[in-house]
C-alpha positions as CSV (number, residue, x, y, z in Angstrom):
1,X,-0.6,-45.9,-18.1
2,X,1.2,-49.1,-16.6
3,X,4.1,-48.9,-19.2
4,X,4.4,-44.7,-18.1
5,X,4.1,-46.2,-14.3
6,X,7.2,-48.3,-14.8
7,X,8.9,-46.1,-16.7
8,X,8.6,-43.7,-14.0
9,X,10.1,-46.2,-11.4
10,X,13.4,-47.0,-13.4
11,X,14.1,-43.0,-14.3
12,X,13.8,-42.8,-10.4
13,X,16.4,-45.6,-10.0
14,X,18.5,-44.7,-13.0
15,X,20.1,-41.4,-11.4
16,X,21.9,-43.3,-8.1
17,X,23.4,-45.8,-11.0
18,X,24.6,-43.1,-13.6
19,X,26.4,-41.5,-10.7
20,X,28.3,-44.9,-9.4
21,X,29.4,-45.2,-12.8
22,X,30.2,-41.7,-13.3
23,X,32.0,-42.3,-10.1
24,X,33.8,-45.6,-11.0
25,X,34.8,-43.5,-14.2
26,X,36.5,-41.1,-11.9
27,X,38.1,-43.4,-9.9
28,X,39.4,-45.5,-13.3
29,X,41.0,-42.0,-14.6
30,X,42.3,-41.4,-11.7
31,X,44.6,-44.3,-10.9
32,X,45.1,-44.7,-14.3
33,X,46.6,-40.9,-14.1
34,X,48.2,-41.8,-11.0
35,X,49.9,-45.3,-12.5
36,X,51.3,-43.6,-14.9
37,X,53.1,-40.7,-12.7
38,X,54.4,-43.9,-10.7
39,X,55.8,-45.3,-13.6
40,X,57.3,-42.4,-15.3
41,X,59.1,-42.0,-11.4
42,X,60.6,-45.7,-11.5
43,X,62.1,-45.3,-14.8
């Protein structure tokens, strides 16, 4: 029952994290997207 208890507290946790880093993944694509539209405009 304890190790259910505690599993119960980091699946709770877990969703707020998987969405920063779903949102950090985002934001990675997109400036990597965007570098490369600056780059293919200087040369």
């Amino acid at each position: 029952m304890e190790f259910k208890r505690k599993f119960g507290k980091q699946k709770e946790k877990k969703p707020a994290k998987g969405l920063f880093l779903i949102l950090l993944l985002a934001i990675a694509l997109f400036l990597w997207y965007k570098a490369e539209s600056l780059l293919s405009s200087l040369f």
